[in-house]
MDAnalysis code that builds the backbone (N, CA, C; Angstrom):
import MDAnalysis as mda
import numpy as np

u = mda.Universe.empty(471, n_residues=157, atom_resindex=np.repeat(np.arange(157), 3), trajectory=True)
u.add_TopologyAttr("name", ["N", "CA", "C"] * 157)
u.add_TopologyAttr("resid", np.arange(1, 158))
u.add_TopologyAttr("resname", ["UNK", "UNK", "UNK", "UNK", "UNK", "UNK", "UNK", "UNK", "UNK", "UNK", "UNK", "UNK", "UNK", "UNK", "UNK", "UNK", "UNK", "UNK", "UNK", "UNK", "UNK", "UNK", "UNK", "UNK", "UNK", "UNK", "UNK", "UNK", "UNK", "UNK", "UNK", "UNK", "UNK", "UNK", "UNK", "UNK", "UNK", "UNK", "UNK", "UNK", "UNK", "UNK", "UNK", "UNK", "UNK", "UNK", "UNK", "UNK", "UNK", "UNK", "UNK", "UNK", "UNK", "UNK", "UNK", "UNK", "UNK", "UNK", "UNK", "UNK", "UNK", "UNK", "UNK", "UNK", "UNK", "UNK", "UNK", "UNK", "UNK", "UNK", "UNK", "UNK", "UNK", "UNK", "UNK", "UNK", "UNK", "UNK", "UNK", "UNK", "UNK", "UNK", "UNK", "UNK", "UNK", "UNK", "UNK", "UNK", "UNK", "UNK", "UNK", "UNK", "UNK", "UNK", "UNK", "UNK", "UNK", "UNK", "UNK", "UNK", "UNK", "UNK", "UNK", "UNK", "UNK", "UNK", "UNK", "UNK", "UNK", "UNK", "UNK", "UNK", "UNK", "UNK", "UNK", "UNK", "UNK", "UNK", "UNK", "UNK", "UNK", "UNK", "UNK", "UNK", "UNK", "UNK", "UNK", "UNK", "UNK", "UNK", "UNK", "UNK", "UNK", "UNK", "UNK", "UNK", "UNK", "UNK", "UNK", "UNK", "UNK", "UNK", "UNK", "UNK", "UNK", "UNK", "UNK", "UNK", "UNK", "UNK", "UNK", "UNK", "UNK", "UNK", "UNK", "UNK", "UNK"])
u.atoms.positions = np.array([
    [119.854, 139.917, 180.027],
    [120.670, 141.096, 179.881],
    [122.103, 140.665, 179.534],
    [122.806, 141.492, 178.516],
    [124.190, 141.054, 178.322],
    [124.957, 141.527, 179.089],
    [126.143, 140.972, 179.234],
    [127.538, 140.998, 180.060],
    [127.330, 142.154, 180.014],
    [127.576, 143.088, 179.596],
    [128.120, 144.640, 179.199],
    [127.144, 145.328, 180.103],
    [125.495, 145.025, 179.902],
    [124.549, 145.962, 180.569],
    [125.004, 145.234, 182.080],
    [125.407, 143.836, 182.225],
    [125.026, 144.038, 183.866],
    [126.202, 144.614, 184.139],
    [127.361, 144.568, 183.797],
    [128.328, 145.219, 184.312],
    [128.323, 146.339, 184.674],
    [127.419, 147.164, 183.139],
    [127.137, 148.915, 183.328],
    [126.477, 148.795, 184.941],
    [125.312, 148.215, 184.905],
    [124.631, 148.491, 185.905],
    [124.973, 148.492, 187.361],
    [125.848, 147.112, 187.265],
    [126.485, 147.322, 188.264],
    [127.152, 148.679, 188.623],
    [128.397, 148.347, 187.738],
    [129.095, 149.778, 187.862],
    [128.075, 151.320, 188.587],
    [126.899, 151.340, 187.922],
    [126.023, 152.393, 188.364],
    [125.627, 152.295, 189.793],
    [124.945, 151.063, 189.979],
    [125.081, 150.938, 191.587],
    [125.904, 151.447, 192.423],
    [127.307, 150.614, 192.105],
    [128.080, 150.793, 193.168],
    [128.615, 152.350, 193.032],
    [128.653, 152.526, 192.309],
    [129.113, 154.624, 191.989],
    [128.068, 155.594, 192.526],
    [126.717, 155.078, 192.457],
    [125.859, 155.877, 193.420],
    [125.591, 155.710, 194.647],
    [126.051, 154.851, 195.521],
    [125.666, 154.692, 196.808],
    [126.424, 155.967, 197.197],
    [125.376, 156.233, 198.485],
    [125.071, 157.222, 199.232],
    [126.451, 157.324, 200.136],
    [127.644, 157.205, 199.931],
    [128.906, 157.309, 200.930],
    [129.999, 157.813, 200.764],
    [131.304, 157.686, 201.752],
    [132.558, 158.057, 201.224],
    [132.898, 157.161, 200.331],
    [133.947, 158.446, 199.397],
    [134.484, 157.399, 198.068],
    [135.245, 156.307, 199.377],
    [136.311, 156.612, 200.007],
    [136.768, 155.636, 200.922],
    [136.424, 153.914, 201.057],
    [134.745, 154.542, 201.477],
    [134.090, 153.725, 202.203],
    [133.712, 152.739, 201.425],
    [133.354, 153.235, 199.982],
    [132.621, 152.499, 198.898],
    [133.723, 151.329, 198.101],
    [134.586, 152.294, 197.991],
    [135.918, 151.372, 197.589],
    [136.057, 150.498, 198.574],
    [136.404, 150.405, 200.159],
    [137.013, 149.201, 200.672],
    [135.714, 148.211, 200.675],
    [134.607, 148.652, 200.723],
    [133.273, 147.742, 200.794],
    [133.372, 146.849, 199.524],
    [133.410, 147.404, 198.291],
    [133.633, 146.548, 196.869],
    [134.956, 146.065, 197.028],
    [136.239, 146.463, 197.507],
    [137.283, 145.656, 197.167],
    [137.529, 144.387, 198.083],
    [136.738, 144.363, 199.250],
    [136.014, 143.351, 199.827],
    [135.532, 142.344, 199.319],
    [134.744, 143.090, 198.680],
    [133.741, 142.010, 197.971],
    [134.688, 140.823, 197.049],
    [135.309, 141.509, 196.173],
    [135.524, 140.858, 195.013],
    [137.034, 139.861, 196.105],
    [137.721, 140.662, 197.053],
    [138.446, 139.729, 197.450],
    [138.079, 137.921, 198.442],
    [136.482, 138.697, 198.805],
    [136.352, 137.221, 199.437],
    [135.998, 135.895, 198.603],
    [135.244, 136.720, 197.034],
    [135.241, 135.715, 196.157],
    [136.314, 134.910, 196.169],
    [137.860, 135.003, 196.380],
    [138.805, 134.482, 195.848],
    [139.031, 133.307, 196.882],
    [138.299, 133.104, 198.381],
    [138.339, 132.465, 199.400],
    [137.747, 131.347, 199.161],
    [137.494, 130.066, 199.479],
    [136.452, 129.064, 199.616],
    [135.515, 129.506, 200.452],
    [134.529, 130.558, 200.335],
    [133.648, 130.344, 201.001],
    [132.359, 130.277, 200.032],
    [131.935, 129.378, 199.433],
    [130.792, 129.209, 198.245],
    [129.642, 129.816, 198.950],
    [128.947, 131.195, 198.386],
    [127.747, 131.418, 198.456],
    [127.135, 132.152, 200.021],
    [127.902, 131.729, 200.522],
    [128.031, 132.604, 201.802],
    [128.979, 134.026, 201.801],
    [129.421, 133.847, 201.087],
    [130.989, 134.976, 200.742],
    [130.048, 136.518, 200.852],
    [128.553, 136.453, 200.217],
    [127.902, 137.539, 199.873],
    [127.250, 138.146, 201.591],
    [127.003, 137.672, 202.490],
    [126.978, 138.040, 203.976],
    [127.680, 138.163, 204.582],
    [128.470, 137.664, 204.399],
    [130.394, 137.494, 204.972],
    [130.741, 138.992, 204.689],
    [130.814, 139.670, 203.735],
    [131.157, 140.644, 202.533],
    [130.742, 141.995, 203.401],
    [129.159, 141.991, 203.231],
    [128.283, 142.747, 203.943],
    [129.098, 142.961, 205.780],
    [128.982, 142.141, 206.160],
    [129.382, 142.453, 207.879],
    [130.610, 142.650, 207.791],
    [131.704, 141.654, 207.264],
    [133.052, 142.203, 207.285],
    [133.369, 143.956, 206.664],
    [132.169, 144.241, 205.641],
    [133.241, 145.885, 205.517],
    [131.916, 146.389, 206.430],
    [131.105, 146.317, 207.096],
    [130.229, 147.120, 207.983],
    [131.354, 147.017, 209.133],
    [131.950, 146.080, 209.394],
    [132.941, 146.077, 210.497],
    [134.005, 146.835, 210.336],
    [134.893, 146.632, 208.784],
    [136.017, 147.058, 209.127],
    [136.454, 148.873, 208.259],
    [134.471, 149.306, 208.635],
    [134.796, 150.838, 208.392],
    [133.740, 150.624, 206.616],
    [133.928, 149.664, 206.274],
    [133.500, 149.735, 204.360],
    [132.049, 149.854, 204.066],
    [131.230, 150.127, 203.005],
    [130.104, 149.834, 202.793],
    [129.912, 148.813, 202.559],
    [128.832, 148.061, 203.805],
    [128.515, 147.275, 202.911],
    [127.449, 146.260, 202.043],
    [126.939, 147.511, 201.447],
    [126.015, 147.427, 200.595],
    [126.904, 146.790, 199.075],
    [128.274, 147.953, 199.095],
    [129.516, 147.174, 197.952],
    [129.598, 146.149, 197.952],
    [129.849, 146.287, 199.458],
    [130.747, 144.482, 199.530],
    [130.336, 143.615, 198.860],
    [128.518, 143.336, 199.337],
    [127.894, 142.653, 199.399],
    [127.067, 142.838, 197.453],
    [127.202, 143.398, 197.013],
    [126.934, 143.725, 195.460],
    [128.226, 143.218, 194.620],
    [129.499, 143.504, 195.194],
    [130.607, 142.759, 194.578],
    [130.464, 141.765, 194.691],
    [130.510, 141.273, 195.621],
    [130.645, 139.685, 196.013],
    [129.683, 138.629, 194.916],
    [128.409, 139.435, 195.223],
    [127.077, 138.918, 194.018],
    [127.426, 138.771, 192.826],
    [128.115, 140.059, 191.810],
    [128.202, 140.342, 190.903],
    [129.481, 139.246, 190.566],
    [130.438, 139.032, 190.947],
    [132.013, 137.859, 190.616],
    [131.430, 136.742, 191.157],
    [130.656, 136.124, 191.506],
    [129.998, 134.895, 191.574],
    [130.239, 133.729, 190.254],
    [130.211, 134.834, 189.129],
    [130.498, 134.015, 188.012],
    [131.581, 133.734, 187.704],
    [132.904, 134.405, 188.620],
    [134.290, 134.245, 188.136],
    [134.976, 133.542, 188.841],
    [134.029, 132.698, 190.158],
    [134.595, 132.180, 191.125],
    [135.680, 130.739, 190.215],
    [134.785, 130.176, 189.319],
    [135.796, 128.969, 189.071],
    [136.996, 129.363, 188.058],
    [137.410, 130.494, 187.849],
    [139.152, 131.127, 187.322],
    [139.513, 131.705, 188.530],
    [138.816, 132.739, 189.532],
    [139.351, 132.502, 190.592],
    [140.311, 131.504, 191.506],
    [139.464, 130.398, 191.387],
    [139.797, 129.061, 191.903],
    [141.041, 128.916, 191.410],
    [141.173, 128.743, 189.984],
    [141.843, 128.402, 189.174],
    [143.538, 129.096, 189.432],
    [143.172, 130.049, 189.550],
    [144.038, 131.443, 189.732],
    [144.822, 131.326, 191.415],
    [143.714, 130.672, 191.930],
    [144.688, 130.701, 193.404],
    [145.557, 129.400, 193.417],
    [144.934, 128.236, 192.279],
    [145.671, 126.937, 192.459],
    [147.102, 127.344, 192.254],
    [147.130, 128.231, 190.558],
    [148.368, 128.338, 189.919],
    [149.037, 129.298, 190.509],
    [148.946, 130.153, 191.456],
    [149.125, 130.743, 192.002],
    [150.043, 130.509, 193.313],
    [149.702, 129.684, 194.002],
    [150.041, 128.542, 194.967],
    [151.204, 127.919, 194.609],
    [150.500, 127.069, 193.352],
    [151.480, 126.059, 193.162],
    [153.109, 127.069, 192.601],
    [153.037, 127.969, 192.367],
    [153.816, 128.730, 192.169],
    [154.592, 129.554, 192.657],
    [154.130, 129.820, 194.123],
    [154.624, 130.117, 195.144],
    [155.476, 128.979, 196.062],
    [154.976, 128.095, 195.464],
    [155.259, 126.706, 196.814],
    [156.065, 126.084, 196.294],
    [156.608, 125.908, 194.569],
    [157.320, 125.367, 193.439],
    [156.619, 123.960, 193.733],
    [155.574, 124.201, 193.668],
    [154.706, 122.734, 193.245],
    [154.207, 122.736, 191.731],
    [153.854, 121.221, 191.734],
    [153.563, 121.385, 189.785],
    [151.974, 121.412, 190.036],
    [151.456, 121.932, 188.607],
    [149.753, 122.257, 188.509],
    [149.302, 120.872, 188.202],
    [148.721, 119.891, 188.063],
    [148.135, 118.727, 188.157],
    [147.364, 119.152, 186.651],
    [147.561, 118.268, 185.131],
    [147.606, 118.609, 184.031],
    [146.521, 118.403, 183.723],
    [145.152, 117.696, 184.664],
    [144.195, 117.638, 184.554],
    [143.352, 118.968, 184.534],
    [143.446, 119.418, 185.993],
    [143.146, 120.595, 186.555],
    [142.073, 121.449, 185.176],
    [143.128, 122.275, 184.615],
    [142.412, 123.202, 183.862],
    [141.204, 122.528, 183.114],
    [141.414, 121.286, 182.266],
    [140.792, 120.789, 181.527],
    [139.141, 120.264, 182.310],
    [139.468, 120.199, 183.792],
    [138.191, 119.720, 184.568],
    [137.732, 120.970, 184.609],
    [138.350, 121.890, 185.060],
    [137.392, 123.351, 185.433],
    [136.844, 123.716, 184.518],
    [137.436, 123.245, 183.081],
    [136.354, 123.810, 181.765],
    [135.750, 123.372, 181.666],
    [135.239, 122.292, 181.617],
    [134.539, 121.022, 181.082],
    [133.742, 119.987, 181.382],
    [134.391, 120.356, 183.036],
    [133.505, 119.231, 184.150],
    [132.995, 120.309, 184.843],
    [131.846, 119.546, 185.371],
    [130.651, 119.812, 186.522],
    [131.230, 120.614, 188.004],
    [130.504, 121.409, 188.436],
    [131.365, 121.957, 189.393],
    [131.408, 121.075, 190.748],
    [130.630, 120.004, 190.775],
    [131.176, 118.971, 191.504],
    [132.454, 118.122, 191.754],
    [132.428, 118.279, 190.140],
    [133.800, 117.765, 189.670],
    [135.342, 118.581, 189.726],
    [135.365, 119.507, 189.203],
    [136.090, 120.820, 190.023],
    [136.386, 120.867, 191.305],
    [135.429, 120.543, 192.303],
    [135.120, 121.335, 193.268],
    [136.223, 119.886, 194.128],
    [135.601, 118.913, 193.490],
    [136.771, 117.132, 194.313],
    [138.407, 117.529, 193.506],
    [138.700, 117.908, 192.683],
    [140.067, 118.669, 192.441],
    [140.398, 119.629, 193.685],
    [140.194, 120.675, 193.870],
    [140.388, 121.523, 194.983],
    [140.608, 121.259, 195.695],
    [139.589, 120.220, 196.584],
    [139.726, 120.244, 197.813],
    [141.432, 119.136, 197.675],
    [141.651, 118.102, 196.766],
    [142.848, 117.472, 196.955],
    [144.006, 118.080, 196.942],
    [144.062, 119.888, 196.256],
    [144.947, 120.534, 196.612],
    [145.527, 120.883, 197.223],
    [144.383, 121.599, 198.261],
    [144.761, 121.990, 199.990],
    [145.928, 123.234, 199.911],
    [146.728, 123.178, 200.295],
    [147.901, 124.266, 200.689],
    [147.651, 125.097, 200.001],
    [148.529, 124.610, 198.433],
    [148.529, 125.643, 197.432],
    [147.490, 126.256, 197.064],
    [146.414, 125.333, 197.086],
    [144.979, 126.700, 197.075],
    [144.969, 127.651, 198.054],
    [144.821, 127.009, 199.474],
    [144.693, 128.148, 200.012],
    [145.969, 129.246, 200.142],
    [147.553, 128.812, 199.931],
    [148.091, 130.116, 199.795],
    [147.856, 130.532, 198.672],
    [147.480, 130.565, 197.406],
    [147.239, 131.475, 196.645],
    [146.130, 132.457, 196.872],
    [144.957, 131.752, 197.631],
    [143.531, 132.063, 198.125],
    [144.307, 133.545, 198.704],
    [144.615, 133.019, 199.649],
    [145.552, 134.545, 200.174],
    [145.820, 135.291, 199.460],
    [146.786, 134.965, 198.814],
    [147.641, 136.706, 197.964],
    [147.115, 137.017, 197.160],
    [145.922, 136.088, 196.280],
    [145.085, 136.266, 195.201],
    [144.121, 137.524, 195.978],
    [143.823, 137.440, 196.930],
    [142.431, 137.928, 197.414],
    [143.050, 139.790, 197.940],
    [144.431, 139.301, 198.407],
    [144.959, 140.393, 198.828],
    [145.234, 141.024, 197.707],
    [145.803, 140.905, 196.772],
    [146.254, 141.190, 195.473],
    [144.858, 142.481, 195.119],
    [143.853, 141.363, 195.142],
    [142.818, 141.412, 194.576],
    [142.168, 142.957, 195.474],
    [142.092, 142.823, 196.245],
    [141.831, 144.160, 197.442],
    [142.438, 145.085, 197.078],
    [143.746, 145.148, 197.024],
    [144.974, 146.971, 196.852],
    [144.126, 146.958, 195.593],
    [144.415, 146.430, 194.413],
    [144.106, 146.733, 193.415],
    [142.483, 147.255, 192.635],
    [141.606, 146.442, 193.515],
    [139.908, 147.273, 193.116],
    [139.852, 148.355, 194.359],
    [140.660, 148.379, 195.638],
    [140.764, 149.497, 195.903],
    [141.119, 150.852, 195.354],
    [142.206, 150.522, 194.903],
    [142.503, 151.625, 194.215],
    [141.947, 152.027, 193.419],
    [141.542, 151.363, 192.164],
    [140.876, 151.611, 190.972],
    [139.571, 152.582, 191.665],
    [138.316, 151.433, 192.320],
    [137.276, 152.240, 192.553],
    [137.224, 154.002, 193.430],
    [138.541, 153.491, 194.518],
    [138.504, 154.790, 195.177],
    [138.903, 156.253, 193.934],
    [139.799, 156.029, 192.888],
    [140.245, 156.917, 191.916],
    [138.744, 157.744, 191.057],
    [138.264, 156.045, 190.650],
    [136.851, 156.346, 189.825],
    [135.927, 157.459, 190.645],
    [135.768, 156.984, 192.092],
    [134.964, 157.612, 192.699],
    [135.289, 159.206, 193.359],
    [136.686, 159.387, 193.006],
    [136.694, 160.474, 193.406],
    [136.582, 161.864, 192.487],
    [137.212, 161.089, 191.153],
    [136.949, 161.616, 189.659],
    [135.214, 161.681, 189.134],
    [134.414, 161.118, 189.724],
    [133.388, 161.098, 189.145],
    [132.765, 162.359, 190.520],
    [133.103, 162.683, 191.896],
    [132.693, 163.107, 192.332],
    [133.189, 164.848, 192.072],
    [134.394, 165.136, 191.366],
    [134.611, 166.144, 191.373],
    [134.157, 166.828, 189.893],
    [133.923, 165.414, 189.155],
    [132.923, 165.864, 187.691],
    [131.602, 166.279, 188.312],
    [130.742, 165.890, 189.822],
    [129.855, 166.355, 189.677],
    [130.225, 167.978, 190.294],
    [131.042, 168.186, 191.050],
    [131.193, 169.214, 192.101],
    [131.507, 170.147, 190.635],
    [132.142, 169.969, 189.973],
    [132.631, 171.262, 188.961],
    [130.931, 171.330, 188.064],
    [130.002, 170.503, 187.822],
    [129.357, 170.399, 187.074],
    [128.525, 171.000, 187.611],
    [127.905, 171.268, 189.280],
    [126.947, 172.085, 190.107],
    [127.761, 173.098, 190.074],
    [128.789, 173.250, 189.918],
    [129.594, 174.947, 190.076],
    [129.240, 175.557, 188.688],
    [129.056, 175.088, 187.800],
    [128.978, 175.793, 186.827],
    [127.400, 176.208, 186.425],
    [126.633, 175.647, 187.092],
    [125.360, 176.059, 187.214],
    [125.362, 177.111, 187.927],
    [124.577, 177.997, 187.290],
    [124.279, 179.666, 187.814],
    [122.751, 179.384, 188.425],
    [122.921, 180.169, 189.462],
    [121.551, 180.624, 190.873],
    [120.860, 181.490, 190.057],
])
């Protein structure tokens, strides 16, 4: 399936679950924010209990989290420069050129020699990352819910 259909599909998922727009939004903006964490592959259960805990769906969470799996290594990327930019540290000129090109083993021994600056970017990246698919999805979902409410109103009994 191409990029475009899984995205649609996604998108369809997460717009039909059975909940508050609220709920659905903090569950997906969850999701996509724990991607931005080091937690490889676990992030998708993590996702699930953290928004069942903190009020979210999380059926989202746990469908976001799945679905950005593939964006984890610009993620990565994104919290290094991110970091290092916060911290006025320099980006290591290798860096980008390994995350394209090398093995995610290889990537993955970059990172960890980072330390700080990953993880403060990990932070504000992820937080960043939260207000912002919050918002978006909670808007989508409330616009798509009042397209259906006007759309059963206009149906005649």
């Amino acid at each position: 399936m191409k990029i475009i259909g899984r995205l649609r599909d996604y998108y369809n998922r997460v717009m039909d679950l059975p909940d508050a727009p609220t709920k659905v939004a903090r569950g997906a903006a969850l999701g996509v924010a724990l991607d931005f964490l080091p937690l490889p592959l676990i992030s998708i259960p993590i996702a699930y209990l953290v928004a069942r805990v903190v009020g979210g769906n999380g059926l989202a969470g746990a469908l976001t989290a799945a679905f950005f799996k593939w964006a984890v290594p610009f993620f990565y990327l994104l919290n290094v420069a991110t970091g290092n930019l916060l911290l006025g540290t320099e980006l290591p000129g290798d860096m980008v050129a390994a995350a394209v090109t090398g093995a995610p083993d290889h990537w993955m021994g970059h990172l960890l020699e980072l330390g700080l600056p990953f993880l403060v970017g990990a932070a504000v990246n992820a937080i960043l990352a939260w207000l912002a698919l919050y918002i978006v999805v909670r808007r989508l979902l409330l616009l798509r819910h009042s397209r259906k409410a006007m759309k059963h109103k206009d149906i005649k009994y």
